[in-house]
ZALO-450667 format. One record per residue (C-alpha): residue in one letter; chain; residue number from 1; x, y, z. Coordinates in pm, 1 decimal. Each point is the difference from the previous one (the first is absolute). Layout:
% ZALO-450667
[rec A A NUM [X Y Z]]
...
***
This chain:
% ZALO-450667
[rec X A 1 [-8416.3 -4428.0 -8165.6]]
[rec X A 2 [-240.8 -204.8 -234.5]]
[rec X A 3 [111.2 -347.9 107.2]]
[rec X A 4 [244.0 -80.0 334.6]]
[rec X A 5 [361.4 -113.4 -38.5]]
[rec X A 6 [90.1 -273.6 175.0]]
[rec X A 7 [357.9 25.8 174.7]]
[rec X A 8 [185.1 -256.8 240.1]]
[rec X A 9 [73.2 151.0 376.0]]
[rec X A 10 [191.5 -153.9 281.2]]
[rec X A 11 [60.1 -331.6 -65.4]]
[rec X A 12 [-137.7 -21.9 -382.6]]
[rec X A 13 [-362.8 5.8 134.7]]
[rec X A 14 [-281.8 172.4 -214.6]]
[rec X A 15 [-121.7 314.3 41.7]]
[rec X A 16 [-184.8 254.6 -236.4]]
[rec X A 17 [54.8 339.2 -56.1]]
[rec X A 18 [-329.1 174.8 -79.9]]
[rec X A 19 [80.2 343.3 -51.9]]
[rec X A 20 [267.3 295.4 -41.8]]
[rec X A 21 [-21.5 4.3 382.8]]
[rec X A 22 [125.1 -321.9 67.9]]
[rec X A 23 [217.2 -5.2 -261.0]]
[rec X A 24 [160.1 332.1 131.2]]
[rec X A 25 [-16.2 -162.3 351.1]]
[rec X A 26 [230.4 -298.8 -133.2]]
[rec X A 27 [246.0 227.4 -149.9]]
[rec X A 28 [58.4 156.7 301.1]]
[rec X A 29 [60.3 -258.7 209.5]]
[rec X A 30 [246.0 -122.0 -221.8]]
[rec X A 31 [356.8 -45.6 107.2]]
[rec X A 32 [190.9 316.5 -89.2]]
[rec X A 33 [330.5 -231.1 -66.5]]
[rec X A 34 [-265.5 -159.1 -287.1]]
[rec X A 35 [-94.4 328.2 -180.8]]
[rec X A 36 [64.6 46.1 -319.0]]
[rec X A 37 [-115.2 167.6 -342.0]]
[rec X A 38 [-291.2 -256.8 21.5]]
[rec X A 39 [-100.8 124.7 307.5]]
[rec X A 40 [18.2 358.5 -29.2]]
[rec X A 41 [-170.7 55.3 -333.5]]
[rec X A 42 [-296.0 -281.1 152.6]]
[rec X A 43 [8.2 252.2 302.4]]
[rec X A 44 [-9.9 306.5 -194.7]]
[rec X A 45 [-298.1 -142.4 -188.6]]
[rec X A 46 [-161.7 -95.9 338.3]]
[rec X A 47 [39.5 382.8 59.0]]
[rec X A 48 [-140.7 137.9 -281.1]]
[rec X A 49 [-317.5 -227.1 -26.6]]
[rec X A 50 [-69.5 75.9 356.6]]
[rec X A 51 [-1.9 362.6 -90.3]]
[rec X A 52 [-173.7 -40.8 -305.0]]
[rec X A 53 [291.8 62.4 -216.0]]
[rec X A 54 [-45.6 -337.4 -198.5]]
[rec X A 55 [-223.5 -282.9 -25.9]]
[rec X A 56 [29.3 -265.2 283.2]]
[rec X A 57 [34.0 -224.3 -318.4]]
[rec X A 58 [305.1 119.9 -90.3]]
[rec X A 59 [115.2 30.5 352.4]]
[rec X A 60 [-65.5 -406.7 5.5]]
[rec X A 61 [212.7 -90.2 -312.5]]
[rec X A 62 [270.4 161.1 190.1]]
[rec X A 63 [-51.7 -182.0 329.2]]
[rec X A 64 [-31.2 -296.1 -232.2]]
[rec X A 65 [303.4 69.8 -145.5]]
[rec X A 66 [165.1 51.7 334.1]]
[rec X A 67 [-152.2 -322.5 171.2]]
[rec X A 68 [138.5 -225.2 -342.9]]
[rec X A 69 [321.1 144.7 25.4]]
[rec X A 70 [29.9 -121.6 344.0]]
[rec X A 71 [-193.6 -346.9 -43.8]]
[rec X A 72 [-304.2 94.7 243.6]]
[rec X A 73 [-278.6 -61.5 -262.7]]
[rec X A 74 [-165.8 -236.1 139.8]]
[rec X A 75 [-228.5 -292.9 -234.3]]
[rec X A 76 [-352.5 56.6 -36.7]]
[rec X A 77 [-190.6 -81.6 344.3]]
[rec X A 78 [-349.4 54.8 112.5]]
[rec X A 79 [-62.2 332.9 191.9]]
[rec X A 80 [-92.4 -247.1 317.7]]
[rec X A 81 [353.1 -155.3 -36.3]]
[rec X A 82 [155.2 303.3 -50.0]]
[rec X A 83 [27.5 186.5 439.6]]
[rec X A 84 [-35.5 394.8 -96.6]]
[rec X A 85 [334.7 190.8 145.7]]
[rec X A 86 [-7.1 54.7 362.4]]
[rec X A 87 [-75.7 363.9 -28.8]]
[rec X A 88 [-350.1 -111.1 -143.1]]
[rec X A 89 [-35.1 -186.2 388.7]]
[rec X A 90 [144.9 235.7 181.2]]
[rec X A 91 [-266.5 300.4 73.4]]
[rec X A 92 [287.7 236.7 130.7]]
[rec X A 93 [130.0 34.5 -365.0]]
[rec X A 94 [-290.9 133.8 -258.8]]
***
C-alpha cells in the first residue's frame, strides 16, 4: 500500500495499517459473528495481493471499504500518534 489507512482498535484508539499484511492480520482477527460481504471480499483481496494476484492498491480500497462500512476509519493522525498493531511489537508473529 502507497499511503497507510488509519483504523480505530480497542477502545477507538489509532492505529495504522501499513500494508496487505496487516490489513489481512485485522481481518482475521475479526469476530466471526461480525463477518460479512464487506469482510470477505476485503479478505479475498488481502489474499490475492499477497499472492500477487492484484495490486495491494486495490486490495486497500477494499479494506477501506470494509473499515467505512463498519465506522473504524479513523481521522487523519500523525504516524507517532498512530501505535502500529501489536503484531508489529510482538517478534513471535512476522
Amino acid at each position: 500500500m502507497k499511503k497507510p489507512v488509519f483504523i480505530l482498535v480497542g477502545l477507538g484508539f489509532p492505529a495504522e495499517i501499513r500494508g496487505v499484511m496487516d490489513a489481512y492480520r485485522h481481518l482475521c482477527e475479526w469476530p466471526v459473528s461480525l463477518r460479512d460481504s464487506a469482510h470477505s471480499l476485503a479478505m479475498k483481496a488481502c489474499g490475492a495481493a499477497l499472492r500477487g494476484e492484484i495490486e495491494a492498491e486495490t486490495a486497500r480500497g477494499l479494506f477501506t471499504a470494509f473499515a467505512n462500512k463498519h465506522d473504524l476509519l479513523a481521522p487523519e493522525v500523525t504516524v507517532s500518534a498512530a501505535p502500529r498493531l501489536r503484531h508489529d511489537q510482538d517478534p513471535r508473529i512476522r
